[in-house]
matplotlib code that plots the C-alpha trace (Angstrom):
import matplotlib.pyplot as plt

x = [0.0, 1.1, 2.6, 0.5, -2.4, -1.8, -1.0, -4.6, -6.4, -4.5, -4.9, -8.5, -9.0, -6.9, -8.8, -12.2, -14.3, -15.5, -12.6, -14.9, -17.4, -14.5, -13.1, -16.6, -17.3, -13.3, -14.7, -18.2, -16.4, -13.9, -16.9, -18.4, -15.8, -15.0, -15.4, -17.0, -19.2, -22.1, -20.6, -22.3, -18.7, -16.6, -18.1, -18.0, -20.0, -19.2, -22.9, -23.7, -25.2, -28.5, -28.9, -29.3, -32.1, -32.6, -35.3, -38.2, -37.8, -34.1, -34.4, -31.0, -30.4, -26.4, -25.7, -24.8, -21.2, -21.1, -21.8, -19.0, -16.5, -17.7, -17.1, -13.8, -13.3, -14.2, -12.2, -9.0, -9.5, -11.9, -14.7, -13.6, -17.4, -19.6, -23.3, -25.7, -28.0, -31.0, -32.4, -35.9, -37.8, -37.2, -34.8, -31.4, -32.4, -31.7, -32.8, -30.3, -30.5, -27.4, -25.2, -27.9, -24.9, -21.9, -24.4, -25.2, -21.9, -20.8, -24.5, -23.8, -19.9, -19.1, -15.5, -16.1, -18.3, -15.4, -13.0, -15.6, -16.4, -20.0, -19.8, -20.8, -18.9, -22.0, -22.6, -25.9, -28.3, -31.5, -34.2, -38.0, -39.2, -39.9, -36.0, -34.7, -36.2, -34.8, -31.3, -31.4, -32.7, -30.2, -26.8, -28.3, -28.8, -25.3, -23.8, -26.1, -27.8, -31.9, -34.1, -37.6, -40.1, -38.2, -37.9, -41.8, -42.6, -40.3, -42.2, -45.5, -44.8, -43.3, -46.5, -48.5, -46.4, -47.3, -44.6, -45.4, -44.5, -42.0, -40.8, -39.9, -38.6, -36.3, -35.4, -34.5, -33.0, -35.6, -37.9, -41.3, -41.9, -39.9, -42.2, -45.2, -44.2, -43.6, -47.0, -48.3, -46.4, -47.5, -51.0, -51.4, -51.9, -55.5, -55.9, -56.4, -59.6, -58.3, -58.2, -57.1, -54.1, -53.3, -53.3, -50.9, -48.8, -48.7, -48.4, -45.1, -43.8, -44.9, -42.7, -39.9, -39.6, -39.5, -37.4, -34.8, -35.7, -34.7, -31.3, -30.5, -30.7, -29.2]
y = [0.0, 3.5, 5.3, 8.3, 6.5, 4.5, 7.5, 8.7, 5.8, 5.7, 9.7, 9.0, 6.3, 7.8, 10.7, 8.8, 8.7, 5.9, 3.6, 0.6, 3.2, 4.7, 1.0, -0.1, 3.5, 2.6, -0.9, -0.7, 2.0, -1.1, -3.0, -0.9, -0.4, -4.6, -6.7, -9.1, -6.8, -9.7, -12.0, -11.1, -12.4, -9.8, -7.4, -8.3, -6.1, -6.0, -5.3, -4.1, -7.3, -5.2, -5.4, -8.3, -11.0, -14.3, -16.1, -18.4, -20.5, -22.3, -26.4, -26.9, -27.9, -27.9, -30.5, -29.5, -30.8, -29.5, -25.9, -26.7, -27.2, -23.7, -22.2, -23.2, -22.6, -19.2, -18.8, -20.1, -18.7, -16.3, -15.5, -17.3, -17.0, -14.6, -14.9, -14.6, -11.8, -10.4, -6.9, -7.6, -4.3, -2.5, 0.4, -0.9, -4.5, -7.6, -11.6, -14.4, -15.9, -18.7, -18.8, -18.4, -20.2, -17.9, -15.2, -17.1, -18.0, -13.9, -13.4, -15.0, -15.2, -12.0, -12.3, -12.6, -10.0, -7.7, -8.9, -8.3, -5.0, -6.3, -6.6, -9.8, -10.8, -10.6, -10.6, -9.3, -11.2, -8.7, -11.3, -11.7, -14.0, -17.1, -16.5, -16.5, -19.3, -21.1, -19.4, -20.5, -24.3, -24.5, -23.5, -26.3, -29.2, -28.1, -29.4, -32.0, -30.8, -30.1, -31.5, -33.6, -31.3, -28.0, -28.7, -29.7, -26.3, -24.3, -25.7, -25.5, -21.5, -21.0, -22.9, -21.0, -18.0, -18.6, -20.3, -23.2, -26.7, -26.6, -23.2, -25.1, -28.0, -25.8, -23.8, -26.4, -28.9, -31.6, -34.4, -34.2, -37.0, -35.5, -32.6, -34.7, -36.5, -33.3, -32.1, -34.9, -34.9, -31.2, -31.9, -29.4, -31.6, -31.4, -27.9, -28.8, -29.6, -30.0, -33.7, -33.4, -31.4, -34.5, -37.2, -35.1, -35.3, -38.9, -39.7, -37.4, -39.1, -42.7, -41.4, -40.4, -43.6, -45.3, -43.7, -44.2, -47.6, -48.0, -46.2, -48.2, -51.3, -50.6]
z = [0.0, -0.8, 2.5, 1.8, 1.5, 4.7, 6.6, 5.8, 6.5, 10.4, 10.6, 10.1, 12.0, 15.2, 15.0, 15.1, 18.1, 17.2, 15.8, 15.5, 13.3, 11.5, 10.1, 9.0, 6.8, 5.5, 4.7, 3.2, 0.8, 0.0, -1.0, -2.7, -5.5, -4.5, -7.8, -5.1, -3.6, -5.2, -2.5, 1.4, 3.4, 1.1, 4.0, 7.4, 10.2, 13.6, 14.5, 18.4, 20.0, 21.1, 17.3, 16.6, 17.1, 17.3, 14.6, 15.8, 13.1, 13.1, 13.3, 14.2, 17.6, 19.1, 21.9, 25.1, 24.4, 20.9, 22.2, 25.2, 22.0, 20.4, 23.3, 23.4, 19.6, 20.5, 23.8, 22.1, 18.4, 18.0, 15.8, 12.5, 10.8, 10.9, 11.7, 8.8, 9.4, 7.5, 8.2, 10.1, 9.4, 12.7, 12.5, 12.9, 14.1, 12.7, 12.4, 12.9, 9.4, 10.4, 13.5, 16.9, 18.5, 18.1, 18.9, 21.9, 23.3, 22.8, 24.9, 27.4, 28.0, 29.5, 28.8, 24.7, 25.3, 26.5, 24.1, 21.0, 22.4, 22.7, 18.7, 16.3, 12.9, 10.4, 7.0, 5.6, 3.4, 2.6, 1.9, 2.9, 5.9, 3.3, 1.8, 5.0, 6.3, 3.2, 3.6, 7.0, 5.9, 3.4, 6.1, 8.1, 5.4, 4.2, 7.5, 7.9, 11.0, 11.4, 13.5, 11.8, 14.1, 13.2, 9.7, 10.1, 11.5, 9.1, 5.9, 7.4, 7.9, 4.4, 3.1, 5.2, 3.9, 0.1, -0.7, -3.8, -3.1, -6.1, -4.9, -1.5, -3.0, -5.3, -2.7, -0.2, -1.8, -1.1, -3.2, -3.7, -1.2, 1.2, 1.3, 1.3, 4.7, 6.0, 5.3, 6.7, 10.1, 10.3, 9.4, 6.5, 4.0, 5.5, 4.6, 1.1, -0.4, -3.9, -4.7, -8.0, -5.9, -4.1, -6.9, -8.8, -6.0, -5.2, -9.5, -9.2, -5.9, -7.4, -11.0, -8.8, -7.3, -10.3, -11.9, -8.8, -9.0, -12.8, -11.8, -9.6, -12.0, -14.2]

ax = plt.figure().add_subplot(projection="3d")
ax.plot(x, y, z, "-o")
ax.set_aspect("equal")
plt.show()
Protein backbone atom coordinates (compact mmCIF):
# COMPACT_ATOMS: atom_id res chain seq x y z
CA UNK A 1 0.00 0.00 0.00
CA UNK A 2 1.10 3.50 -0.84
CA UNK A 3 2.63 5.34 2.52
CA UNK A 4 0.48 8.27 1.77
CA UNK A 5 -2.38 6.54 1.53
CA UNK A 6 -1.77 4.46 4.70
CA UNK A 7 -1.04 7.52 6.55
CA UNK A 8 -4.58 8.75 5.82
CA UNK A 9 -6.35 5.82 6.46
CA UNK A 10 -4.47 5.70 10.36
CA UNK A 11 -4.92 9.71 10.58
CA UNK A 12 -8.52 9.05 10.13
CA UNK A 13 -9.01 6.27 11.99
CA UNK A 14 -6.86 7.84 15.17
CA UNK A 15 -8.77 10.70 15.02
CA UNK A 16 -12.18 8.77 15.14
CA UNK A 17 -14.31 8.70 18.09
CA UNK A 18 -15.48 5.87 17.20
CA UNK A 19 -12.58 3.60 15.82
CA UNK A 20 -14.89 0.63 15.46
CA UNK A 21 -17.42 3.23 13.29
CA UNK A 22 -14.50 4.65 11.48
CA UNK A 23 -13.11 1.02 10.07
CA UNK A 24 -16.62 -0.11 9.02
CA UNK A 25 -17.29 3.46 6.83
CA UNK A 26 -13.25 2.59 5.50
CA UNK A 27 -14.67 -0.94 4.68
CA UNK A 28 -18.23 -0.69 3.23
CA UNK A 29 -16.43 1.99 0.77
CA UNK A 30 -13.92 -1.05 -0.02
CA UNK A 31 -16.95 -3.02 -1.02
CA UNK A 32 -18.44 -0.90 -2.73
CA UNK A 33 -15.81 -0.42 -5.47
CA UNK A 34 -14.99 -4.63 -4.47
CA UNK A 35 -15.37 -6.66 -7.78
CA UNK A 36 -16.99 -9.13 -5.14
CA UNK A 37 -19.16 -6.83 -3.59
CA UNK A 38 -22.09 -9.67 -5.16
CA UNK A 39 -20.57 -11.99 -2.51
CA UNK A 40 -22.35 -11.05 1.38
CA UNK A 41 -18.68 -12.41 3.39
CA UNK A 42 -16.63 -9.82 1.11
CA UNK A 43 -18.06 -7.44 3.96
CA UNK A 44 -18.00 -8.26 7.36
CA UNK A 45 -19.98 -6.10 10.22
CA UNK A 46 -19.20 -6.04 13.63
CA UNK A 47 -22.89 -5.29 14.54
CA UNK A 48 -23.67 -4.15 18.35
CA UNK A 49 -25.20 -7.33 19.99
CA UNK A 50 -28.49 -5.23 21.09
CA UNK A 51 -28.92 -5.35 17.27
CA UNK A 52 -29.33 -8.27 16.63
CA UNK A 53 -32.11 -11.02 17.12
CA UNK A 54 -32.59 -14.26 17.27
CA UNK A 55 -35.30 -16.14 14.64
CA UNK A 56 -38.20 -18.43 15.77
CA UNK A 57 -37.82 -20.49 13.14
CA UNK A 58 -34.12 -22.32 13.07
CA UNK A 59 -34.36 -26.45 13.35
CA UNK A 60 -31.03 -26.94 14.19
CA UNK A 61 -30.42 -27.85 17.61
CA UNK A 62 -26.37 -27.88 19.15
CA UNK A 63 -25.69 -30.52 21.88
CA UNK A 64 -24.83 -29.51 25.11
CA UNK A 65 -21.25 -30.80 24.42
CA UNK A 66 -21.06 -29.50 20.92
CA UNK A 67 -21.80 -25.89 22.22
CA UNK A 68 -18.99 -26.68 25.22
CA UNK A 69 -16.53 -27.19 22.03
CA UNK A 70 -17.68 -23.72 20.44
CA UNK A 71 -17.12 -22.25 23.26
CA UNK A 72 -13.77 -23.22 23.40
CA UNK A 73 -13.28 -22.60 19.59
CA UNK A 74 -14.18 -19.16 20.49
CA UNK A 75 -12.20 -18.77 23.77
CA UNK A 76 -8.98 -20.14 22.13
CA UNK A 77 -9.49 -18.65 18.45
CA UNK A 78 -11.91 -16.34 17.96
CA UNK A 79 -14.69 -15.53 15.77
CA UNK A 80 -13.59 -17.29 12.46
CA UNK A 81 -17.44 -17.02 10.84
CA UNK A 82 -19.61 -14.55 10.85
CA UNK A 83 -23.33 -14.91 11.74
CA UNK A 84 -25.67 -14.62 8.80
CA UNK A 85 -28.03 -11.79 9.39
CA UNK A 86 -30.99 -10.36 7.52
CA UNK A 87 -32.37 -6.91 8.23
CA UNK A 88 -35.92 -7.64 10.05
CA UNK A 89 -37.84 -4.32 9.36
CA UNK A 90 -37.21 -2.53 12.73
CA UNK A 91 -34.80 0.37 12.53
CA UNK A 92 -31.39 -0.86 12.86
CA UNK A 93 -32.36 -4.51 14.14
CA UNK A 94 -31.66 -7.63 12.70
CA UNK A 95 -32.77 -11.58 12.43
CA UNK A 96 -30.27 -14.35 12.85
CA UNK A 97 -30.53 -15.95 9.38
CA UNK A 98 -27.41 -18.70 10.37
CA UNK A 99 -25.17 -18.81 13.51
CA UNK A 100 -27.87 -18.42 16.91
CA UNK A 101 -24.87 -20.24 18.51
CA UNK A 102 -21.87 -17.91 18.05
CA UNK A 103 -24.36 -15.23 18.93
CA UNK A 104 -25.18 -17.12 21.88
CA UNK A 105 -21.86 -17.98 23.35
CA UNK A 106 -20.80 -13.90 22.84
CA UNK A 107 -24.54 -13.37 24.91
CA UNK A 108 -23.82 -15.04 27.37
CA UNK A 109 -19.90 -15.19 28.03
CA UNK A 110 -19.15 -12.00 29.54
CA UNK A 111 -15.54 -12.28 28.79
CA UNK A 112 -16.11 -12.62 24.66
CA UNK A 113 -18.29 -10.02 25.28
CA UNK A 114 -15.38 -7.67 26.52
CA UNK A 115 -12.96 -8.89 24.10
CA UNK A 116 -15.63 -8.26 20.98
CA UNK A 117 -16.37 -4.97 22.38
CA UNK A 118 -19.97 -6.29 22.74
CA UNK A 119 -19.81 -6.60 18.69
CA UNK A 120 -20.80 -9.79 16.29
CA UNK A 121 -18.86 -10.78 12.87
CA UNK A 122 -21.95 -10.57 10.37
CA UNK A 123 -22.57 -10.64 7.00
CA UNK A 124 -25.91 -9.33 5.58
CA UNK A 125 -28.35 -11.19 3.38
CA UNK A 126 -31.53 -8.68 2.58
CA UNK A 127 -34.15 -11.33 1.92
CA UNK A 128 -38.03 -11.73 2.95
CA UNK A 129 -39.25 -14.01 5.86
CA UNK A 130 -39.86 -17.11 3.35
CA UNK A 131 -36.03 -16.46 1.80
CA UNK A 132 -34.67 -16.49 4.95
CA UNK A 133 -36.25 -19.34 6.33
CA UNK A 134 -34.80 -21.14 3.21
CA UNK A 135 -31.27 -19.38 3.59
CA UNK A 136 -31.42 -20.48 6.98
CA UNK A 137 -32.68 -24.35 5.86
CA UNK A 138 -30.22 -24.51 3.36
CA UNK A 139 -26.78 -23.45 6.06
CA UNK A 140 -28.27 -26.34 8.10
CA UNK A 141 -28.79 -29.20 5.40
CA UNK A 142 -25.30 -28.07 4.18
CA UNK A 143 -23.77 -29.35 7.45
CA UNK A 144 -26.05 -32.02 7.89
CA UNK A 145 -27.82 -30.76 10.95
CA UNK A 146 -31.91 -30.09 11.40
CA UNK A 147 -34.15 -31.54 13.50
CA UNK A 148 -37.56 -33.59 11.82
CA UNK A 149 -40.12 -31.32 14.14
CA UNK A 150 -38.22 -28.02 13.21
CA UNK A 151 -37.93 -28.75 9.72
CA UNK A 152 -41.79 -29.75 10.07
CA UNK A 153 -42.65 -26.31 11.50
CA UNK A 154 -40.29 -24.28 9.07
CA UNK A 155 -42.23 -25.71 5.92
CA UNK A 156 -45.50 -25.46 7.40
CA UNK A 157 -44.83 -21.50 7.95
CA UNK A 158 -43.35 -21.02 4.37
CA UNK A 159 -46.53 -22.90 3.11
CA UNK A 160 -48.45 -20.98 5.25
CA UNK A 161 -46.35 -18.01 3.93
CA UNK A 162 -47.26 -18.60 0.08
CA UNK A 163 -44.63 -20.27 -0.73
CA UNK A 164 -45.41 -23.16 -3.79
CA UNK A 165 -44.53 -26.75 -3.13
CA UNK A 166 -41.97 -26.63 -6.10
CA UNK A 167 -40.77 -23.21 -4.91
CA UNK A 168 -39.90 -25.09 -1.46
CA UNK A 169 -38.61 -28.01 -2.97
CA UNK A 170 -36.29 -25.82 -5.33
CA UNK A 171 -35.40 -23.82 -2.74
CA UNK A 172 -34.46 -26.39 -0.16
CA UNK A 173 -33.03 -28.94 -1.84
CA UNK A 174 -35.60 -31.61 -1.06
CA UNK A 175 -37.92 -34.36 -3.22
CA UNK A 176 -41.35 -34.16 -3.67
CA UNK A 177 -41.91 -37.02 -1.17
CA UNK A 178 -39.94 -35.47 1.20
CA UNK A 179 -42.20 -32.55 1.33
CA UNK A 180 -45.18 -34.74 1.29
CA UNK A 181 -44.15 -36.51 4.69
CA UNK A 182 -43.57 -33.26 6.00
CA UNK A 183 -47.02 -32.10 5.32
CA UNK A 184 -48.34 -34.90 6.72
CA UNK A 185 -46.37 -34.90 10.13
CA UNK A 186 -47.54 -31.23 10.33
CA UNK A 187 -51.02 -31.86 9.44
CA UNK A 188 -51.38 -29.36 6.52
CA UNK A 189 -51.86 -31.60 4.02
CA UNK A 190 -55.50 -31.43 5.51
CA UNK A 191 -55.91 -27.87 4.61
CA UNK A 192 -56.42 -28.79 1.13
CA UNK A 193 -59.59 -29.64 -0.42
CA UNK A 194 -58.26 -30.01 -3.90
CA UNK A 195 -58.19 -33.75 -4.68
CA UNK A 196 -57.05 -33.44 -8.03
CA UNK A 197 -54.05 -31.44 -5.90
CA UNK A 198 -53.33 -34.52 -4.11
CA UNK A 199 -53.26 -37.18 -6.87
CA UNK A 200 -50.92 -35.15 -8.76
CA UNK A 201 -48.81 -35.25 -5.97
CA UNK A 202 -48.72 -38.87 -5.18
CA UNK A 203 -48.41 -39.66 -9.45
CA UNK A 204 -45.14 -37.41 -9.17
CA UNK A 205 -43.77 -39.10 -5.90
CA UNK A 206 -44.91 -42.68 -7.43
CA UNK A 207 -42.68 -41.39 -10.95
CA UNK A 208 -39.87 -40.42 -8.83
CA UNK A 209 -39.58 -43.63 -7.27
CA UNK A 210 -39.52 -45.35 -10.26
CA UNK A 211 -37.35 -43.67 -11.95
CA UNK A 212 -34.76 -44.25 -8.78
CA UNK A 213 -35.66 -47.62 -9.04
CA UNK A 214 -34.66 -48.00 -12.82
CA UNK A 215 -31.33 -46.19 -11.80
CA UNK A 216 -30.54 -48.20 -9.58
CA UNK A 217 -30.72 -51.32 -12.04
CA UNK A 218 -29.21 -50.62 -14.22
Amino acid sequence: MDARIEGLLREYIDGAEDKLAAIEEIRQLLFAISPQRSQPVDFVRWLPVEQVEPNDYNPNNVAHIELGLLLQSIWHDGYTQPIVVSPNGQQGKYTIVDGFHRYFVLKRNQEIYRRCHGRLPCVILDKGLNDRMAATIRHNRARGKHTVAGMSNLVFKMLDGGMSDADICNELGMEPEELLRLKHITGFSKLFADVEYNKAWVARMQINVKLRQQGAGE
